[in-house]
C-alpha positions in Angstrom: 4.2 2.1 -19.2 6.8 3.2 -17.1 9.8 0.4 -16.5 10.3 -1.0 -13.2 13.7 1.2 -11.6 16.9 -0.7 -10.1 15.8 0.4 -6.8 12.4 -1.1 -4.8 9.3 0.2 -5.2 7.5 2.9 -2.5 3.9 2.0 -2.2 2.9 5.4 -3.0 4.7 5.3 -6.5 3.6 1.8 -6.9 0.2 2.5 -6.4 0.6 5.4 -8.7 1.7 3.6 -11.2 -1.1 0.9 -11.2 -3.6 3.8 -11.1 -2.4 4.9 -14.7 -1.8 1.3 -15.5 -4.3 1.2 -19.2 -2.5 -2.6 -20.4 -6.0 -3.9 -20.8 -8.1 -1.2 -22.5 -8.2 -2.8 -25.8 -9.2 -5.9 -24.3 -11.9 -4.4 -22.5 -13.3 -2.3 -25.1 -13.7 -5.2 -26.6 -15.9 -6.9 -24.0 -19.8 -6.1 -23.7 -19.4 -3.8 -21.4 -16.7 -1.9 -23.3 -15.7 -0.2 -20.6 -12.5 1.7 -20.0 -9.7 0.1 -17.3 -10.3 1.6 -13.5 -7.7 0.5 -11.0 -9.1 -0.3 -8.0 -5.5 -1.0 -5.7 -5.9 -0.7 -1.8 -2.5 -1.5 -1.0 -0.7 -1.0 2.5 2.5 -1.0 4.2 1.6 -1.7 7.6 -1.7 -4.1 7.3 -1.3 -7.3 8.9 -4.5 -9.1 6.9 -4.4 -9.0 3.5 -7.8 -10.0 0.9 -6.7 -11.6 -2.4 -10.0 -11.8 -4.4 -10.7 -12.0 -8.0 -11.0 -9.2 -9.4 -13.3 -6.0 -9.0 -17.0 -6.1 -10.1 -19.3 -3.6 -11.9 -20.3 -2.2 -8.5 -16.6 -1.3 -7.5 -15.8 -0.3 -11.0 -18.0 2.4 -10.5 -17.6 3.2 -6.9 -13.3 2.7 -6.8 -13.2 0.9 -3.4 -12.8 -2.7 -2.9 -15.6 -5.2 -1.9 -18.1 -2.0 -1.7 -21.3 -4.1 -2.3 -23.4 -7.2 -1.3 -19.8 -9.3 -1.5 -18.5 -7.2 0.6 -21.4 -7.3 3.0 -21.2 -11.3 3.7 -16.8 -11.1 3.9 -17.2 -8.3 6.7 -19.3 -10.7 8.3 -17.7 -13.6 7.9 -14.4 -11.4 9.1 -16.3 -10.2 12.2 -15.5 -6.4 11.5 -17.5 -3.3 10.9 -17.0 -1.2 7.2 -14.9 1.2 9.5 -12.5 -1.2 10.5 -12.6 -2.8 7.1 -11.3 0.1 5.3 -8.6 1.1 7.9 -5.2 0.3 5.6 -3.5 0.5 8.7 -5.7 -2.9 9.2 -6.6 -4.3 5.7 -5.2 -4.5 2.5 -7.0 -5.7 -1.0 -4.8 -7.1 -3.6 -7.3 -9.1 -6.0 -5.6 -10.9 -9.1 -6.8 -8.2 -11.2 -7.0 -4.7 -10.4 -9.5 -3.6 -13.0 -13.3 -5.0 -13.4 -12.7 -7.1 -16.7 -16.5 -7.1 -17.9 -19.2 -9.5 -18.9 -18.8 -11.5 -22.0 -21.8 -11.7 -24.2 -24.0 -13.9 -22.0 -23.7 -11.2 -19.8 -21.2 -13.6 -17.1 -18.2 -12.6 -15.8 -14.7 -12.3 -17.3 -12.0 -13.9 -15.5 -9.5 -11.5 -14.4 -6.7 -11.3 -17.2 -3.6 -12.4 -16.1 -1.6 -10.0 -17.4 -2.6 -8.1 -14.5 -1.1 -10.2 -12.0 2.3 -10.9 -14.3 2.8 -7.2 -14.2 2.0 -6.0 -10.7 1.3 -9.3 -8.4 4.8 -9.6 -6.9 5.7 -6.0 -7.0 2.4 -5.2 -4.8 3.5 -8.0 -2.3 6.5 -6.9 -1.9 5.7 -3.1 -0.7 3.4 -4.5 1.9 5.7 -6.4 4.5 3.1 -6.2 7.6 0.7 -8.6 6.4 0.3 -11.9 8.8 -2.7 -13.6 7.1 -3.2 -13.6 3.1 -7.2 -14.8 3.0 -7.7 -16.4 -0.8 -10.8 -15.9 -1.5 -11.5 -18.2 -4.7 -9.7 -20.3 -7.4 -7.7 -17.8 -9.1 -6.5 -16.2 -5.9 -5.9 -20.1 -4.6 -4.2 -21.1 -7.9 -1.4 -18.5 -7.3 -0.8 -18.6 -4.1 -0.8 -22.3 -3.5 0.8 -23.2 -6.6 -1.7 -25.5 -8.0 -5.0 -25.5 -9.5 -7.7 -27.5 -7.2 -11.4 -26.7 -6.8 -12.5 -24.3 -4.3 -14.3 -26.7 -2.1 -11.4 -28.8 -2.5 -9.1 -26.1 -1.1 -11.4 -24.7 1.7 -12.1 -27.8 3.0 -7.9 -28.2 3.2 -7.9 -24.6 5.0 -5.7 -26.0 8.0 -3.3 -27.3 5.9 -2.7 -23.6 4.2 -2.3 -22.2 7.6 -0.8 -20.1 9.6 -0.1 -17.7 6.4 -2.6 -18.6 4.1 -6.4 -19.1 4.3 -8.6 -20.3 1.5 -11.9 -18.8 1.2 -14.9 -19.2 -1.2 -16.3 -16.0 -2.9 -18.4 -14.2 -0.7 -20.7 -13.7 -3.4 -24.6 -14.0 -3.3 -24.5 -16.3 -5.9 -22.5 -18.7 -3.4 -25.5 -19.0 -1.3 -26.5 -22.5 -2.5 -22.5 -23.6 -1.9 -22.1 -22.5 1.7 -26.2 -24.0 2.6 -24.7 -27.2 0.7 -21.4 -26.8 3.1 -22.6 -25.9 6.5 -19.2 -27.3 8.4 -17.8 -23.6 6.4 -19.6 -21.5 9.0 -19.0 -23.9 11.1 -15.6 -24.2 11.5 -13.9 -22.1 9.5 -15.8 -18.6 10.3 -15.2 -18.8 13.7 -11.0 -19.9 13.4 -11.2 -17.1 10.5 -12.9 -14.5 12.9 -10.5 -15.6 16.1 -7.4 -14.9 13.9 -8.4 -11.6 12.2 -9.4 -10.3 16.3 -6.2 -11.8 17.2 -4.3 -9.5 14.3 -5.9 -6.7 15.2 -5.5 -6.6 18.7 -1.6 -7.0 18.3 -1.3 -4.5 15.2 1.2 -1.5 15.4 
């Protein structure tokens, strides 16, 4: 793997270097899915909103673009933006704690991402993207770096103001979350609609 140079990082060699990253083939060879690594970075330079999420699923393994599925689906919603403005980079950035899709083990569940993504790449990435405003930290992992301590999810949602103005804790978008955000209504209630105000804000004042 090529060694970090003395001088910072461009986004485009940064990004190229994630793209050949293969640190975790043997580990996911070794999963059922035995599938080879697939970065999936969506980095920018200029983006003033920026999605931290757990790492890429099957769907975006396959496809190479973040949140390209049913996830994706309920976050643009929740976000209040079209797929369009979604995958503007001049709007939104995607830095999930692991760039690659880590598998299923052999229940068939998700993998956690492997942190050895996010020890070689996390702050590098954040530091070629100085536009963003608003980090959204969309599950534990995601919530665990960024906030510096391990809490559950509904524990750190329902502290959302507390994270703010940079920061804003999320729940996974998933489908599988449906049961969570019927058993949570005050979620769409309250924080949607700050989440929404502040994402139309960023957009309407970005270069």
């Amino acid at each position: 793997m090529h060694l970090r140079p003395d001088q910072p990082d461009s986004l485009a060699s940064l990004t190229d270097e994630v793209l050949a990253c293969r640190a975790c083939a043997d580990r996911f060879a070794a999963t059922r899915t035995r599938h080879s690594p697939r970065p999936v970075p969506w980095l920018s330079a200029t983006a003033p909103i920026l999605v931290c999420g757990q790492a890429p699923g099957a769907r975006v393994h396959e496809l190479g673009r973040p949140f390209d599925d049913r996830s994706g689906d309920r976050l643009r919603d929740w976000l209040g933006v079209d797929r369009a403005t979604f995958y503007d980079r001049t709007r939104f950035a995607v830095l999930p704690m692991a760039f690659c899709f880590p598998g299923y083990d052999a229940s068939g569940s998700d993998l956690p991402p492997p942190p050895l993504c996010a020890s070689l790449w996390r702050a590098r990435a954040l530091a070629v993207m100085p536009g963003v405003r608003l980090t959204l930290l969309i599950g534990a992992h995601a919530q665990r770096w960024h906030l510096g301590r391990a809490r559950p999810v509904s524990e750190a949602v329902a502290d959302w103001r507390a994270a703010l103005p940079d920061l804003l804790p999320l729940p996974h978008p998933s489908w599988r979350n449906t049961g969570w955000l019927k058993r949570n209504p005050w979620f769409e209630a309250e924080v949607v609609p700050e989440l929404r105000a502040r994402v139309a804000t960023l957009l309407d004042t970005a270069p």
